[in-house]
VOBA-1610 file (N, C-alpha, C; in pm, whole numbers, padded with zeros to 5 digits, always signed):
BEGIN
Unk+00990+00117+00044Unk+01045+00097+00177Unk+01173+00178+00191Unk+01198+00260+00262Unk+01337+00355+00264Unk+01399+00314+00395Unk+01508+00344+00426Unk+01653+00274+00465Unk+01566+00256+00612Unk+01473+00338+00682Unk+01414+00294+00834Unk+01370+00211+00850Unk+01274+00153+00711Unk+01166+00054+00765Unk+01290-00112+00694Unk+01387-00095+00667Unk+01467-00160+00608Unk+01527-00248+00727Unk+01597-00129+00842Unk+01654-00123+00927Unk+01560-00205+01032Unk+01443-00179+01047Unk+01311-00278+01124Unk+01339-00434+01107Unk+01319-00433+00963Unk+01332-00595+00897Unk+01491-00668+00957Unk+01602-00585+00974Unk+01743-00632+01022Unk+01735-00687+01162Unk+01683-00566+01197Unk+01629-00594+01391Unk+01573-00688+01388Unk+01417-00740+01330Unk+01346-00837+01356Unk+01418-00967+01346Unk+01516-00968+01255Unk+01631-01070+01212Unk+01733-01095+01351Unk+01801-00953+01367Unk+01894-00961+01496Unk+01822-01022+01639Unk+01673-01045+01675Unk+01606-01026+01784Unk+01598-01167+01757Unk+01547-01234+01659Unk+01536-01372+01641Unk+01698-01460+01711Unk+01799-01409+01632Unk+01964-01430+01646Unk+01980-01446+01737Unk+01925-01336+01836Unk+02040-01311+01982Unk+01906-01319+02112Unk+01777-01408+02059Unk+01710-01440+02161Unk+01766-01527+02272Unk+01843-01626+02272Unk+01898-01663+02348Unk+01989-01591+02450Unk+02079-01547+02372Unk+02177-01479+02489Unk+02076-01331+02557Unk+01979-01296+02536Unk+01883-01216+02558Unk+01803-01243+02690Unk+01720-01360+02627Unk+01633-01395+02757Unk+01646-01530+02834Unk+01767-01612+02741Unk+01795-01720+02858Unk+01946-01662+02933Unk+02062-01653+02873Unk+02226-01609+02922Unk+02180-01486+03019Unk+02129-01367+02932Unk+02101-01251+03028Unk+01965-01245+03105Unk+01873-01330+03146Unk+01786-01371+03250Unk+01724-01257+03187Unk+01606-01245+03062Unk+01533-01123+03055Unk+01414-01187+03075Unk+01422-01359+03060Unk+01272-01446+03063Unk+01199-01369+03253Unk+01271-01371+03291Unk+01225-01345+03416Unk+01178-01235+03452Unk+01196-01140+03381Unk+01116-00980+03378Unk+01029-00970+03240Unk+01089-01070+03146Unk+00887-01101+03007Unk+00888-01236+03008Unk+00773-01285+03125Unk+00768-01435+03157Unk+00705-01465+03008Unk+00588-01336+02962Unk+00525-01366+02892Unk+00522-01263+02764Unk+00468-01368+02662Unk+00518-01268+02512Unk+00641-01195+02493Unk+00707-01276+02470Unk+00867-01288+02447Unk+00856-01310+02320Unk+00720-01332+02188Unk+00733-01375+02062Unk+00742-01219+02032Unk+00762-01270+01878Unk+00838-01104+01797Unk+00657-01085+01710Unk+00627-00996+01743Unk+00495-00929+01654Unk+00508-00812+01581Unk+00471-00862+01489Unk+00478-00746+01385Unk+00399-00694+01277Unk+00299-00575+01224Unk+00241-00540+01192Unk+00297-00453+01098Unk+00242-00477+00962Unk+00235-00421+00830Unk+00146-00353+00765Unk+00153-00275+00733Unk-00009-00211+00637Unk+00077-00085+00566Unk-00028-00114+00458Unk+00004-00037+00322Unk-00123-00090+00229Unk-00089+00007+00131Unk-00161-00073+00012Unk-00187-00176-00027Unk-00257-00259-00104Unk-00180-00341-00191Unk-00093-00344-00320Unk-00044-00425-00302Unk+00122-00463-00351Unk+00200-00364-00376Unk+00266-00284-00205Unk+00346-00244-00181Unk+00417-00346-00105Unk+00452-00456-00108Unk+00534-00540-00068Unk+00568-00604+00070Unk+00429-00611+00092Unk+00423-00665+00270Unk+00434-00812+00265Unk+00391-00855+00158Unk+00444-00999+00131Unk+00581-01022+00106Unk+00602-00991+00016Unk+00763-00974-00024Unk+00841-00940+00136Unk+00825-00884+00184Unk+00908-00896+00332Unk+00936-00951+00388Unk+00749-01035+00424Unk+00800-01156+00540Unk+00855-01274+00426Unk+00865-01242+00337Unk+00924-01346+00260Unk+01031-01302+00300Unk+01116-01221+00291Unk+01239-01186+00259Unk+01287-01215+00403Unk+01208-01181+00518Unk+01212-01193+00645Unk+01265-01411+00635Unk+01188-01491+00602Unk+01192-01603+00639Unk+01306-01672+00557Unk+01353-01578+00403Unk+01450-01628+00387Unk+01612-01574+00431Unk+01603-01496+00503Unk+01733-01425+00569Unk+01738-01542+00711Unk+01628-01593+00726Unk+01683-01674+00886Unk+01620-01846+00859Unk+01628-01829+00706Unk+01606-01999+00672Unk+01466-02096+00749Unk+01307-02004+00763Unk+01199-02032+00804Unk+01150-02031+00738Unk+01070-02102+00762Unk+00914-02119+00673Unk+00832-02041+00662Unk+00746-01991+00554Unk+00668-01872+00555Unk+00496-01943+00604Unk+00438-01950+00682Unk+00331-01974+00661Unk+00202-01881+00691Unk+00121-01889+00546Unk+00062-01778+00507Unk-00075-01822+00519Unk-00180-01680+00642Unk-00269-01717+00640Unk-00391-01614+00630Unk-00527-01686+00511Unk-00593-01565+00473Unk-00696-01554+00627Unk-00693-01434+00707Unk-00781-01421+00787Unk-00941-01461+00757Unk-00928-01391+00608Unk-01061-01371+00599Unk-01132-01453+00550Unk-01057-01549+00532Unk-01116-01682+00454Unk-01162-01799+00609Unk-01100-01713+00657Unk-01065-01876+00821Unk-01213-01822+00905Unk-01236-01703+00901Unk-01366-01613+00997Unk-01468-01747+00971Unk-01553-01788+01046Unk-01654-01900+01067Unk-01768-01875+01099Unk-01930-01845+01042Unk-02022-01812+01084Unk-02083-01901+01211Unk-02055-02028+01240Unk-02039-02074+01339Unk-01974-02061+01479Unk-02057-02005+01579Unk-02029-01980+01712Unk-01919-02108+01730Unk-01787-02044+01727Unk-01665-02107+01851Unk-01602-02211+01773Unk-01648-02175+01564Unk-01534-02217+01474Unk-01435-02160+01460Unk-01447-01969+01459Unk-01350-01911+01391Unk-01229-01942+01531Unk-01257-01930+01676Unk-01159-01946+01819Unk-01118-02077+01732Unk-01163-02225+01684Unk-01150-02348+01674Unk-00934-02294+01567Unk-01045-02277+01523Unk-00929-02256+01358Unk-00814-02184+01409Unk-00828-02088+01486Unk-00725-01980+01541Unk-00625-02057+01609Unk-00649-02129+01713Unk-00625-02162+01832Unk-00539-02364+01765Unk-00579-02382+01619Unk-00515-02504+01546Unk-00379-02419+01492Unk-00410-02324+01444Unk-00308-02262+01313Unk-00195-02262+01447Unk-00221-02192+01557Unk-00077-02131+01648Unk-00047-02337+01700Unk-00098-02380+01721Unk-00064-02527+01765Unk-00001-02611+01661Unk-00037-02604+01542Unk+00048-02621+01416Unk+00215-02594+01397Unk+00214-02440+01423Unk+00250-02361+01402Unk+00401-02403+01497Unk+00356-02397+01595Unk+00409-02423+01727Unk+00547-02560+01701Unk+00493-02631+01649Unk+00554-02748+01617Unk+00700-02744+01516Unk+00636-02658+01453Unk+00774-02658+01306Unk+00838-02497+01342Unk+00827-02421+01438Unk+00864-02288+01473Unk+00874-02196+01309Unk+00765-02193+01245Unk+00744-02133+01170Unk+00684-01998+01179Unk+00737-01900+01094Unk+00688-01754+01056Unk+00513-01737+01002Unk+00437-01720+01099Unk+00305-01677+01071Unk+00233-01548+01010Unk+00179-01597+00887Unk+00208-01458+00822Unk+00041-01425+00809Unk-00013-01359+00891Unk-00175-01321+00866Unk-00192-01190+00746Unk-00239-01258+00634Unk-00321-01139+00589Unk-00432-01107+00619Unk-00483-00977+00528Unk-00613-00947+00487Unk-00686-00938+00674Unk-00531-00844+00766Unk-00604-00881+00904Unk-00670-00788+00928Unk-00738-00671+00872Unk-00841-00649+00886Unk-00974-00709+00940Unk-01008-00824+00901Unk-01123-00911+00856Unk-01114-00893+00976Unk-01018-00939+01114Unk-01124-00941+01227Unk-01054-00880+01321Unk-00911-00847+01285Unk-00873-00712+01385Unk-00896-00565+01363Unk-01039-00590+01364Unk-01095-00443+01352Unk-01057-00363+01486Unk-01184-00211+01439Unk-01150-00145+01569Unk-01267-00208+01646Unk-01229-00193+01783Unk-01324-00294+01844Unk-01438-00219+01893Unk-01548-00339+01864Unk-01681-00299+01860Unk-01746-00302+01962Unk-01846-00217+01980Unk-01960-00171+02085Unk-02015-00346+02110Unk-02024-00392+02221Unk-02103-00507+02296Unk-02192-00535+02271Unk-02314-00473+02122Unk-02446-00446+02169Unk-02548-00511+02150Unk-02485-00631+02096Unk-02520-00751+02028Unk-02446-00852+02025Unk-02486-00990+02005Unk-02413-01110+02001Unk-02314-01144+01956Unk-02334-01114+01798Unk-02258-01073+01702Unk-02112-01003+01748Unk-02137-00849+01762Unk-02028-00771+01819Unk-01960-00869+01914Unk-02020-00912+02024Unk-01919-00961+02154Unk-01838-01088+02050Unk-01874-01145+01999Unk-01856-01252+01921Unk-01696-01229+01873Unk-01731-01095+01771Unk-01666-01038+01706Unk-01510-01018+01814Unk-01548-00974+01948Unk-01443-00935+02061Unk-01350-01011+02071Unk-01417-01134+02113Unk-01371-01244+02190Unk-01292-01291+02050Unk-01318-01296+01935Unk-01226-01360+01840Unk-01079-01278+01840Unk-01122-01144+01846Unk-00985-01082+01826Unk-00870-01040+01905Unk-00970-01061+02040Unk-00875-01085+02170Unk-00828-01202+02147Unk-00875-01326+02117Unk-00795-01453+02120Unk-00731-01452+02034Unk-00647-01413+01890Unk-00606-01358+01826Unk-00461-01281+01891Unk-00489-01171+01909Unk-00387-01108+02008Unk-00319-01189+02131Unk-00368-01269+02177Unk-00314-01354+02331Unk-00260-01416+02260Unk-00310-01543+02109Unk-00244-01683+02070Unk-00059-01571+02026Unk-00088-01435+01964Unk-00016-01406+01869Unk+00120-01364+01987Unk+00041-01309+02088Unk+00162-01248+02192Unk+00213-01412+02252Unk+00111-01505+02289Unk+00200-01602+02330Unk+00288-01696+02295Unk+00238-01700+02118Unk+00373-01728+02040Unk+00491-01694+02021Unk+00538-01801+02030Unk+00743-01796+02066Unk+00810-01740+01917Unk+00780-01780+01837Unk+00798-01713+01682Unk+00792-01617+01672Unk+00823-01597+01485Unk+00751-01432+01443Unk+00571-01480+01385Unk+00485-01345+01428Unk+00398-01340+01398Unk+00354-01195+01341Unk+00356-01219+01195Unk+00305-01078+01101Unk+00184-01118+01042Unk+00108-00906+01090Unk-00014-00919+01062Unk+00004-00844+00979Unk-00078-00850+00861Unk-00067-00763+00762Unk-00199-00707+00697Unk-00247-00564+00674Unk-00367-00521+00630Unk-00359-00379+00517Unk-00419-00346+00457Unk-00418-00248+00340Unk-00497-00186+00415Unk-00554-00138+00545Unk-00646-00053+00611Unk-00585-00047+00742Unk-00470+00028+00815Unk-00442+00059+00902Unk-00524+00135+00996Unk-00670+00204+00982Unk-00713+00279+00987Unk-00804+00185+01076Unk-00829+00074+00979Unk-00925+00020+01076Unk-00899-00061+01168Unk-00797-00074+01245Unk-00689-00136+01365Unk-00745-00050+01479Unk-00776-00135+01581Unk-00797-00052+01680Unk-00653+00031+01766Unk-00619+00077+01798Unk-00550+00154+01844Unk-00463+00050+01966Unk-00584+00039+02034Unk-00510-00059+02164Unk-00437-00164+02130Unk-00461-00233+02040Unk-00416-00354+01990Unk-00240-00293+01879Unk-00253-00204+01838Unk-00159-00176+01766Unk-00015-00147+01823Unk-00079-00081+01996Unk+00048-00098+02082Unk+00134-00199+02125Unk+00036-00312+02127Unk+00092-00409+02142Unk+00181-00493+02055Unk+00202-00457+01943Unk+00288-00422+01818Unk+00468-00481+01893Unk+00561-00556+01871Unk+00672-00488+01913Unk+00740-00406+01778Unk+00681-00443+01637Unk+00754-00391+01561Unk+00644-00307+01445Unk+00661-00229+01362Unk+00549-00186+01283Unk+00605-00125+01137Unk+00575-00135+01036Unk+00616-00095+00921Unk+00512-00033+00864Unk+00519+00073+00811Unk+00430+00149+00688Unk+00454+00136+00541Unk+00410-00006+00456Unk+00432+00048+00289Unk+00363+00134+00237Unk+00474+00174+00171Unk+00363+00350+00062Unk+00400+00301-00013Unk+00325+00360-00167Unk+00345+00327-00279Unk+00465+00397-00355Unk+00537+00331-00371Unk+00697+00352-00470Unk+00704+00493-00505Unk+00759+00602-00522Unk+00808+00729-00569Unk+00875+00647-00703Unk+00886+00776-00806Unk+00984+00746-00944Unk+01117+00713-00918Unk+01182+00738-00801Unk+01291+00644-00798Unk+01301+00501-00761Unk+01221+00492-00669Unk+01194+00350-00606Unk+01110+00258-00739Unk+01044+00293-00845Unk+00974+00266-00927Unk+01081+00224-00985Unk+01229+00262-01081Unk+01263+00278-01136Unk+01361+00157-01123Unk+01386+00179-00983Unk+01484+00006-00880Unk+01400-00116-00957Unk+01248-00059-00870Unk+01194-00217-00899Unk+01184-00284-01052Unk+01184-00160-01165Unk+01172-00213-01330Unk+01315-00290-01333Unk+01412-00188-01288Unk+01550-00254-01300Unk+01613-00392-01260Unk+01550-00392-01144Unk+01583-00519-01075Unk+01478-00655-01107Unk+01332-00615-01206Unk+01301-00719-01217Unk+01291-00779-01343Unk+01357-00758-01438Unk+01441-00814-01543Unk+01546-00884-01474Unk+01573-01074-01534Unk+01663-01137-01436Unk+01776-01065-01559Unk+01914-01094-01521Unk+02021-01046-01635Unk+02023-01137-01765Unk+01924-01244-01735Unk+01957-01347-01865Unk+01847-01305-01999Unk+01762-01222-01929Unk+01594-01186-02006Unk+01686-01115-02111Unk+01673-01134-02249Unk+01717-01012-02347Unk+01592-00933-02327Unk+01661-00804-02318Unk+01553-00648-02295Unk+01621-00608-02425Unk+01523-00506-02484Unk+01551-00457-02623Unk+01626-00351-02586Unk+01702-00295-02681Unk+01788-00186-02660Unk+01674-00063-02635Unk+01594-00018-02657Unk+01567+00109-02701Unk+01440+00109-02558Unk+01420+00007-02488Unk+01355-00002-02388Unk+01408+00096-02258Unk+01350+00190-02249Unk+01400+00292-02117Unk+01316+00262-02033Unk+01364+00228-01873Unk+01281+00212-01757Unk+01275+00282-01700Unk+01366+00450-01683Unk+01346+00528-01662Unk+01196+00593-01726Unk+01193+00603-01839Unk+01068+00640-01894Unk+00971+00599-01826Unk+00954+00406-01831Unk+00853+00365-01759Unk+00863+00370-01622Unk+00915+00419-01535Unk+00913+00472-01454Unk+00824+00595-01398Unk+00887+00698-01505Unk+00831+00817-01508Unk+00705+00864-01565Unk+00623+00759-01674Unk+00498+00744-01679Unk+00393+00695-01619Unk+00428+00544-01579Unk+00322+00500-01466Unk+00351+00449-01362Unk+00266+00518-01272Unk+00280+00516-01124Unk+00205+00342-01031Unk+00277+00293-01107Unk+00287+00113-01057Unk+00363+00070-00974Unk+00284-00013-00860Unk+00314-00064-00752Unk+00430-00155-00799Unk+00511-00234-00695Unk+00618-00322-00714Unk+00504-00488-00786Unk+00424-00468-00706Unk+00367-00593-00772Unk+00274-00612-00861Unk+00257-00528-00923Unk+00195-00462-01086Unk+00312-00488-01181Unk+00412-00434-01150Unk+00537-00427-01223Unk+00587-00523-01240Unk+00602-00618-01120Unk+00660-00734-01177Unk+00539-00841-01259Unk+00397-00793-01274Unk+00334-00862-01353Unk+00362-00870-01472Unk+00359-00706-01492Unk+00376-00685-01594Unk+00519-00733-01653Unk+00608-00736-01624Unk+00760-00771-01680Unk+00718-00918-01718Unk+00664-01016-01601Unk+00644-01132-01666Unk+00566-01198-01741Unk+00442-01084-01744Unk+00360-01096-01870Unk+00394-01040-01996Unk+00528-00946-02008Unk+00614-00920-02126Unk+00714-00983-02188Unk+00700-01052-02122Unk+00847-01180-02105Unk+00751-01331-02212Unk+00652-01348-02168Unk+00610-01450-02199Unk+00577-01435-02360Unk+00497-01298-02421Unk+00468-01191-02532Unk+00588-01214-02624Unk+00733-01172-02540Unk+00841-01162-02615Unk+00858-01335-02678Unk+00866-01411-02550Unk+00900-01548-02597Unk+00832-01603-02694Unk+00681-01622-02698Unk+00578-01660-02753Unk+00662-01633-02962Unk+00700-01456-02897Unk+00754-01446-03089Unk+00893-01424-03106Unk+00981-01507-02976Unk+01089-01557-02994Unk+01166-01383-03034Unk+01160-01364-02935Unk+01247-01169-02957Unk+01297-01152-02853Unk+01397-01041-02837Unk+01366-00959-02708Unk+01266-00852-02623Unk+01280-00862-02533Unk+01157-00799-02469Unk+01149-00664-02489Unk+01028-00607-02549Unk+01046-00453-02678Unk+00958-00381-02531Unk+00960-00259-02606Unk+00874-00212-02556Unk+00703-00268-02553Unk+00695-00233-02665Unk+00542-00287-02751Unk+00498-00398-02644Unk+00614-00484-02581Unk+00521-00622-02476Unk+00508-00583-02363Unk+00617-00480-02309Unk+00588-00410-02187Unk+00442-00305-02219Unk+00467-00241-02275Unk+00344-00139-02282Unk+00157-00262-02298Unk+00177-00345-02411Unk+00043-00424-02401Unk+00043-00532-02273Unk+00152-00552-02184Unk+00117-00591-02088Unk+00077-00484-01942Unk+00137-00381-01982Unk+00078-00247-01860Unk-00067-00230-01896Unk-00107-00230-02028Unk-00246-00243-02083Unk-00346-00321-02012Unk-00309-00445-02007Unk-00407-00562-01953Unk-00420-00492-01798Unk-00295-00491-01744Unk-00295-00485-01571Unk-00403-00391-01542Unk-00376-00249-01625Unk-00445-00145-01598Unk-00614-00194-01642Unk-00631-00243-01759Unk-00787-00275-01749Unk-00854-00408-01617Unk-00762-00462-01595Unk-00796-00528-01448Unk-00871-00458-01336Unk-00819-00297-01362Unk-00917-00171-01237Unk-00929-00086-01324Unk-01026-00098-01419Unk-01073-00048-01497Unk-01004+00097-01575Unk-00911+00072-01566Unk-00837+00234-01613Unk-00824+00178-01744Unk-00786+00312-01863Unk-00755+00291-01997Unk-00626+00318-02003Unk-00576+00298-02089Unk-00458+00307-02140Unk-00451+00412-02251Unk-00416+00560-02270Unk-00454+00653-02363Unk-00300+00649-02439Unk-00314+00719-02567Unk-00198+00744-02626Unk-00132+00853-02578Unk-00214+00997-02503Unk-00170+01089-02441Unk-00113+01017-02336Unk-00147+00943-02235Unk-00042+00899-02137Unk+00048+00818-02152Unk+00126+00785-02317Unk+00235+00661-02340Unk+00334+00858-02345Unk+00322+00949-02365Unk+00411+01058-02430Unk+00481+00996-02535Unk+00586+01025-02542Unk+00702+00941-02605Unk+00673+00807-02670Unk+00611+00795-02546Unk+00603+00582-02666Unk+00430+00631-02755Unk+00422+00705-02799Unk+00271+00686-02818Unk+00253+00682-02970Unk+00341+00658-03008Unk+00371+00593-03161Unk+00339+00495-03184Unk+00359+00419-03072Unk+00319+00235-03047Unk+00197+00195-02988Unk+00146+00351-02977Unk-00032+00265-02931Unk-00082+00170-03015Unk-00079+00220-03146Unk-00158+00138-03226Unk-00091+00008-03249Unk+00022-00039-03182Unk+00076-00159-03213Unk+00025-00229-03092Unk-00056-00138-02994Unk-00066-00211-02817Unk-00203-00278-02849Unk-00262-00210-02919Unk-00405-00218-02929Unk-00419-00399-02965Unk-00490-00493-02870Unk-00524-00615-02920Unk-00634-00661-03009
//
């Protein structure tokens, strides 16, 4: 995330702050009778940190995060999935909580040809979707790893929008640094620059890995070596099937054979 899309997250904060003197003190309710809620749309990868935001989002203004999987709520039943939609914002409504949609792909696609039941089906969910989201007084973040498949029209209706990309070697290098707490003993000879500069891991890979090195270290009562960082980058990486070679440790590749389980 670099200092623009940083600057987004402040605004969305300041807009919450100064809604009052906004649209009740300065009479703006009267020129946006309607959808006056803050919407906001995320997409990136996964775990480039679209979670981590609206988290970070709900704890800068002391709200509740409430997190919901789209794609789990979709209902093969005609006029469940409207049912479920149309509870969550009425819920919602009550405790003025931060609505956090993932995985919104699942049904804010690009919108589909009429040409079948199905399709219109498909419409009518994601228009109601968009109306509950614009007529909510809250924040409402949608979040998807496929920007691509957003229809266009719907994306304008956006008031705010963020792009995560995946970390550069400096931004890589923050997140190793910063996710060691200061109390974790890290071994001396542990460079995060290095791991930085070898693998190209998301923020939320990284912090797996630290706390699956952490646990390695504790288990044999040490500080956290390399050897637990590297056999825990091991596991993550066979999770999506990649290997772990001794040509790609460079430098650490002395310690393959200590990674090897």
């Amino acid at each position: 995330m670099d200092r623009s899309d940083k600057q987004i997250l402040k605004d969305i904060c300041n807009c919450v702050r100064n809604r009052h003197t906004v649209m009740t003190t300065w009479n703006f309710s009267r020129v946006v009778p309607y959808g006056a809620g803050i919407t906001v749309l995320f997409s990136g990868p996964p775990g480039t940190g679209k979670t981590m935001a609206a988290q970070v989002l709900a704890n800068e203004l002391q709200m509740e995060l409430y997190k919901i999987d789209l794609s789990r709520m979709m209902d093969k039943y005609v006029g469940e999935t409207e049912k479920n939609i149309k509870g969550i914002f009425e819920q919602a409504q009550k405790s003025n909580s931060i609505l956090f949609f993932d995985e919104a792909d699942a049904i804010f696609n690009k919108r589909l040809e009429a040409s079948g039941a199905n399709e219109r089906f498909a419409n009518i969910e994601s228009s109601l979707l968009l109306q509950c989201v614009e007529a909510y007084s809250g924040i409402s973040i949608l979040a998807t790893n496929y920007f691509q498949s957003i229809d266009a029209a719907f994306i304008r209706r956006f008031k705010y929008y963020i792009l995560f990309r995946e970390p550069d070697e400096a931004t890589r290098y923050e997140i190793w640094r910063s996710v060691f707490p200061a109390e974790a003993p890290l071994a001396e000879d542990v460079d995060l620059h290095l791991l930085a500069h070898l693998f190209e891991f998301t923020g939320a890979i990284i912090k797996n890995i630290a706390l699956a090195a952490a646990y390695l270290a504790a288990d044999r009562q040490r500080a956290i070596s390399n050897v637990d960082i590297l056999r825990a980058a091991r596991r993550e990486m066979q999770k999506v099937n990649l290997a772990l070679t001794k040509e790609k440790l460079g430098s650490l590749g002395y310690l393959f054979e200590e990674i090897i389980d």
